[in-house]
N, C-alpha and C positions, 0 to 999 in steps of 0.2 A: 778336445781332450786327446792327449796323445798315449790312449792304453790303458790297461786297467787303472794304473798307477799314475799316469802321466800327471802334469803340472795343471792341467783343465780339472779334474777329479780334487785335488787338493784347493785350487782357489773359490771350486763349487763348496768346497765343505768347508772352507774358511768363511764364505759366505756366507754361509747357512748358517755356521755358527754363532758367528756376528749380529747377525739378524736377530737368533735366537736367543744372543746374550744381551741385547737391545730389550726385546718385547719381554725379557725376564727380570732386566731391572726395572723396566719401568713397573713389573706384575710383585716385582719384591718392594717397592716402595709403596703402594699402594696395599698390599697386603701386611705391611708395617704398618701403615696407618689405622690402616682398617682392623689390625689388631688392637690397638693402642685405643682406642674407639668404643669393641668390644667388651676387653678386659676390665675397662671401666666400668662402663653400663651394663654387665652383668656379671651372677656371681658364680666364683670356680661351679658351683654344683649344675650348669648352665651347660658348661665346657664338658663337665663331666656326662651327664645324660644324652648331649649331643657328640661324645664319642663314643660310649656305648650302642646308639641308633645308626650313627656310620659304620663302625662293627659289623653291625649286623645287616645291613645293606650291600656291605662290602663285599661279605660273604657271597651273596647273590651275583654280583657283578662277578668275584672272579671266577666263579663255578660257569658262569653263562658265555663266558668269554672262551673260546676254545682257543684259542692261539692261531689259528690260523690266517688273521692278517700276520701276523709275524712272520709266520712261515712265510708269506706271499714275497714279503721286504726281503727275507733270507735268501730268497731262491732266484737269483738273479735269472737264472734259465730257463724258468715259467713266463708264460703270457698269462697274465690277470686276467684278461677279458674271455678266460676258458672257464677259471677257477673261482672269481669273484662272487660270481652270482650264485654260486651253490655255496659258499663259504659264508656270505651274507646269510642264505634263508636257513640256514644252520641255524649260525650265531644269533639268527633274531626269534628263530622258533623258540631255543632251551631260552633266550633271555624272558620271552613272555610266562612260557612254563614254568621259571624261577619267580619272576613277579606276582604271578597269581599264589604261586603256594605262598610264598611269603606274606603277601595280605592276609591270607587264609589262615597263618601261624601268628599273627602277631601276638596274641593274648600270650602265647605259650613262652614265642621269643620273650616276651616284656618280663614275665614269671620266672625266665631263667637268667636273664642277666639284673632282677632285683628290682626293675622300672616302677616308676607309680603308675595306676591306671590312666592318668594323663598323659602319658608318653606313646598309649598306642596310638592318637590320629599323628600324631607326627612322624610317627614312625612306619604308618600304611603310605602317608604324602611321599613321606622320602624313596619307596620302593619303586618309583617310578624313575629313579636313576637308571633303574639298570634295563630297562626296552632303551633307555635314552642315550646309554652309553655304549650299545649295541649300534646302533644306528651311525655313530660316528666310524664305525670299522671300514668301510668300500673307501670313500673318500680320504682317510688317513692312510692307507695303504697305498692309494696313486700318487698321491703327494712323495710320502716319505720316498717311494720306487725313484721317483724323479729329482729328489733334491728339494723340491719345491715347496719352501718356508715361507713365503708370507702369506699366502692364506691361514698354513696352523699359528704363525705368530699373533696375526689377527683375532683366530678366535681364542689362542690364549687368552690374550690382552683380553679381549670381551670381557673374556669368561672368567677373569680375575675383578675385572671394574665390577661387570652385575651383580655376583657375590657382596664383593664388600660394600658397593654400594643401598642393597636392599636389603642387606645384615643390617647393615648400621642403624639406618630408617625404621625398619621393623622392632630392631633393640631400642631406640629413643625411643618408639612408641608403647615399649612395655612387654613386647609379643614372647619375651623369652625365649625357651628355646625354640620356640617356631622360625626366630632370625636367620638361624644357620637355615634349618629348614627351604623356606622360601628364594633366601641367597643361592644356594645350591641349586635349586631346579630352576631358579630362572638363568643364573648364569649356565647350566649345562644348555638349556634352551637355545640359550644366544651363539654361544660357540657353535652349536650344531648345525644352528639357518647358515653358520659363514660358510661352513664346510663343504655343505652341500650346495651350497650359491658358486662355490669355487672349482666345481668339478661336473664334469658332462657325464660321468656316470649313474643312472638311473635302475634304481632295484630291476632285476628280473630274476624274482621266484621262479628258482627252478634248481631242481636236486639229480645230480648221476654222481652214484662214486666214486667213479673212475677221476671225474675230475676232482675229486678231493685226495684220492689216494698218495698222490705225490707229500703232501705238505701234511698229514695229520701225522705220522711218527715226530716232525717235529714240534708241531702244536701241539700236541697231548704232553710230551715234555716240557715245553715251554709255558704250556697254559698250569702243567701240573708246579711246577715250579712257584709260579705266582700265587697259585691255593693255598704251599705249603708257605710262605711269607706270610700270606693272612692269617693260614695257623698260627705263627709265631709273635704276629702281630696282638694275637688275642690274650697274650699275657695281660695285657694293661686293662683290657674291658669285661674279663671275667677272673681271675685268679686278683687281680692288684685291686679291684672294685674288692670281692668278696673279703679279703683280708684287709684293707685300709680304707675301704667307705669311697661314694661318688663326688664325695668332694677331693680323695686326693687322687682321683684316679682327671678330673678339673684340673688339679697342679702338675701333673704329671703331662698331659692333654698339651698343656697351654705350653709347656716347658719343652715340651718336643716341637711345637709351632715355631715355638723362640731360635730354640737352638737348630733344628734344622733347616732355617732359611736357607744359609749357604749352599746345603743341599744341591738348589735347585740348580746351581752351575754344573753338575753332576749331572741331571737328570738332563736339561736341553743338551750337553754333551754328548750324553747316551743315546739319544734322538737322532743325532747327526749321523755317530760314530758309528753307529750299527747298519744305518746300510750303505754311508760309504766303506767302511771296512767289510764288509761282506763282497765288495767288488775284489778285493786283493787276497781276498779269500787262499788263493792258489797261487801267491808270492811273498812267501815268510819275511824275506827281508823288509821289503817294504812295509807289510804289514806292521811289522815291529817298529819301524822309525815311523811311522804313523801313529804308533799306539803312546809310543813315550814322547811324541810333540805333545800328543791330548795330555796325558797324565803330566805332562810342567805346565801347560795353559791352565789346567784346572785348577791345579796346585796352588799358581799365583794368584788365585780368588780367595780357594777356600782355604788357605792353611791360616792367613792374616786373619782372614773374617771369623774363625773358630778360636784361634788361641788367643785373640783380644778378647770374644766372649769371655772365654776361661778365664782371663785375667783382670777382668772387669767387670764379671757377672752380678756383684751386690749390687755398686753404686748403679749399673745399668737398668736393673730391675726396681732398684729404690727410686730413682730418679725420673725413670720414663713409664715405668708400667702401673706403682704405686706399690704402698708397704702390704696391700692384700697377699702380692704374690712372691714375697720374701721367704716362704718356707720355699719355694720352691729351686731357691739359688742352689744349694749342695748339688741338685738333680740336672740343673743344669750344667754345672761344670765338669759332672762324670756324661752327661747326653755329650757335650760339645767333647770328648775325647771318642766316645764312640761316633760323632760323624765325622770327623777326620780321618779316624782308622777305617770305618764302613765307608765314606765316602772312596779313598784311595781302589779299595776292593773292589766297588762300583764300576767304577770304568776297566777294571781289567776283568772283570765278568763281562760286560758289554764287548769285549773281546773277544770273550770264548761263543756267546751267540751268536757274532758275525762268524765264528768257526765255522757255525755250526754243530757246536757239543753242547745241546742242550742235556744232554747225560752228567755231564759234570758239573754244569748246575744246580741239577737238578737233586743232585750228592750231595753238594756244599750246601745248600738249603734246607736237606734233612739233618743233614752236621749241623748247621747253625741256628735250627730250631729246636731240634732237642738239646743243645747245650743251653739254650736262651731259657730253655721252659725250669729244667734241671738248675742254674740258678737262680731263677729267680725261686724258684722253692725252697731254697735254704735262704736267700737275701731279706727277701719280703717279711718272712715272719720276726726275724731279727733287724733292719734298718727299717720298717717301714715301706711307705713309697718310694723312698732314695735307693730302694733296693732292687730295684727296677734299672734307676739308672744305672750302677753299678755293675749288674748284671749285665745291661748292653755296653757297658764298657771293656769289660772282662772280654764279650766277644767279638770286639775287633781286634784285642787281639791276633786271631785267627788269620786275620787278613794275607798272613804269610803261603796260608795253603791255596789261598787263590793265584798266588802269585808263582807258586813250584809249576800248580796244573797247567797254566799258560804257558812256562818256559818247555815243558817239556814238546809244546807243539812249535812255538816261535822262538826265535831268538830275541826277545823283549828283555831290554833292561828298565830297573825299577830305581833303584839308590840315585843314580848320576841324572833323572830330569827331575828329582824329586829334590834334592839337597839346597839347593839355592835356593826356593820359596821357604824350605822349611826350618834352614838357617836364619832368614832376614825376618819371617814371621816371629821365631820364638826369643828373635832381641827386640822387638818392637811392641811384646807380649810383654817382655818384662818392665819396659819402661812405661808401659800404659797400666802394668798393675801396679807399680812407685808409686804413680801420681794417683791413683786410686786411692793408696794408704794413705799421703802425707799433703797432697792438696785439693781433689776434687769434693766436693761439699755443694753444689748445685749444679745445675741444667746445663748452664754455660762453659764450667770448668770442663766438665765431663768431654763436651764436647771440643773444645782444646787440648785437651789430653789423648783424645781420640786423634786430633788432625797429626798432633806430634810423633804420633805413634804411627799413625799413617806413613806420616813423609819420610822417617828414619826408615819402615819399610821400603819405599820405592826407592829410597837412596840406597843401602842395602842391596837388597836384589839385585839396583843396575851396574854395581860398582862390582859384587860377587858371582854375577853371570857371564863378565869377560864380552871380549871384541866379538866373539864366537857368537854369542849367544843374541846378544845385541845384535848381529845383521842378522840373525835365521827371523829375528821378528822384524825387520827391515821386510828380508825376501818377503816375507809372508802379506803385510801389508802390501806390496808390490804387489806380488798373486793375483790378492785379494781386487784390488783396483783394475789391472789390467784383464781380470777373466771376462 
């Protein structure tokens, strides 16, 4: 590596990426299946109960998590091996303390978000995510410090099979919601043995907080930030449950699974991004032509993979998931405009964390939660469930303000790496929602009209990206090879 920035730094995090966008598609096809699987063999009110008990689980995990592996990734001028071990018996003490209360509250939880009494042992079983999801923090932290993705790719990978695999099983055998249930903690299980198989670090309880002092101003921001997401996230499992019932809070559930696959090229992006852009920290330039490489690579997944949903969404959902989950197409096609505009925002938040301004997240999050909460309280009681979607569409809007706050630290352009995917995506959108109207009518068609729709993109894109653009992915592959 030659420097912060040098050419070693970029072909490690092209690596990484790769790696990571390897072990994501193979965890998105699999979680395609494994939904298709699901969706069949159980009913929305299924989806709906087991997003209410993730809810409320979730709560616990992000309360128990202090942020402070983050901070350890951000801080490129700490040594771990000072902070780690107090940072661990933290994060696993408040997770136990969380676990227990939550056992101890379950009745109350189950009585406030509407549960039958059958939902409390599934919902004491599932409280055990979150000691379990603690426990992953020392080894994720040494990993990401260093680059080093195939151990996490590995226990992704795991940790996507064991789910859908012992969902599936446990759903053919009747168990309901216990599927998700049992899915979830054995795959958290599995992921966990790799991690710690993967790394020479071994707990040592022990607490000074001197060694903490450096990193909790930014954890307490960064962990607070993720709380208020869960706030916001709790429109759909108490406000959209209380006004449209657990079954369409099921469609709603299932409809956010659907649509936000693409997603995840986001999220292993943001994995990457954050601590190699935390190295450049202190070189604006480069920082910014780093930032807008990520924002076209991402681009070129998810703009195609979301506005073909939108434009496809009936026959897709008639065809492959069945006619059960037809009310829920509307919801999808305002979801799939909010993760486009949320996705975009995504990585350029993942910016301002490698800043280091967890402050201004931390704003944007209380901005985008009270605006989230504020409509859906006018949407819901007038569309329905769709009103939810709608609502999160309205707020990607926003996306603009994440994008002011970044420029005014970096020199980051947004329009010029974003234009070309998002040109080539929405003529490949239109012609895949044609064939929708006027000739797809089973399985097969669908999926011809999907290929056509494809290849106009990739044709598209290479024709509208220029000589320019076509060798920087040339260079990059090179990079990538040679590192």
């Amino acid at each position: 590596m030659t420097g912060a920035g040098g050419p070693g730094l970029r072909a490690r995090t092209l690596r990484s990426f790769l790696l990571l966008g390897a072990q994501r598609v193979l965890g998105l096809a699999v979680t395609a299946i494994g939904g298709i699987v699901l969706a069949r063999l159980l009913a929305p009110e299924a989806f709906g109960v087991y997003a209410i008990i993730s809810f409320a689980v979730g709560l616990g995990v992000a309360f128990s998590d202090l942020g402070l592996g983050a901070a350890l990734v951000q801080r490129r001028d700490l040594d771990p091996a000072l902070t780690l071990g107090a940072a661990f018996s933290a994060n696993l003490a408040v997770a136990l303390l969380l676990a227990t209360l939550f056992a101890a509250l379950v009745p109350q939880i189950g009585h406030r978000f509407g549960l039958a009494p059958d939902a409390a042992a599934p919902l004491r079983a599932l409280v055990l995510l979150i000691p379990l999801s603690a426990l992953r923090m020392p080894a994720t932290v040494l990993l990401e410090r260093h680059l080093a993705y195939l151990p996490l790719t590995i226990a992704e990978t795991l940790d996507t099979l064991v789910f859908n695999v012992v969902a599936g099983a446990a759903a053919f055998a009747g168990a309901g919601v216990w599927s998700f249930v049992l899915g979830g903690l054995a795959a958290r299980a599995a992921g966990l043995g790799v991690l710690w198989f993967a790394t020479p670090w071994r707990p040592s309880f022990r607490w000074r907080w001197r060694d903490l002092r450096p990193v909790v101003a930014f954890g307490v921001l960064f962990q607070g930030s993720a709380i208020i997401t869960t706030v916001r996230d709790a429109v759909l499992p108490t406000f959209v449950a209380a006004r449209s019932g657990v079954a369409a809070v099921g469609l709603l559930n299932w409809a956010s699974s659907v649509t936000f696959l693409p997603l995840q090229v986001v999220s292993l992006a943001g994995k990457v991004l954050f601590p190699a852009l935390s190295r450049l920290q202190h070189e604006p330039r480069q920082f910014a032509e780093a930032l807008e490489r990520a924002l076209n690579r991402v681009a070129v997944i998810l703009y195609p993979a979301l506005l073909l949903l939108l434009a496809g969404a009936e026959p897709i959902v008639r065809l492959v998931y069945g006619d059960p989950w037809l009310p829920a197409v509307p919801a999808i096609r305002f979801l799939a405009v909010s993760a486009l505009l949320g996705g975009t925002s995504t990585v350029l938040v993942h910016g301002l964390w490698a800043l280091g301004r967890a402050d201004i997240v931390f704003r944007l999050n209380l901005m985008w939660t009270a605006l989230l909460w504020g409509l859906a309280w006018v949407l819901v009681p007038a569309l329905g469930f769709v009103g939810f979607a709608v609502a999160s569409a309205c707020l990607g809007l926003t996306a603009p303000v994440t994008f002011v706050a970044l420029r005014r630290l970096v020199p980051v352009r947004v329009l010029v790496p974003l234009r070309v995917p998002l040109a080539a995506a929405a003529a490949s959108a239109l012609l895949f929602g044609g064939l929708a109207r006027i000739w797809v009518h089973d399985l097969p068609s669908l999926v011809l009209a999907g290929c056509a729709a494809g290849a106009l993109y990739v044709g598209l894109a290479w024709m509208l990206g220029g000589a320019g653009w076509r060798a920087e992915l040339l260079v990059d592959w090179r990079a990538v090879w040679q590192a």
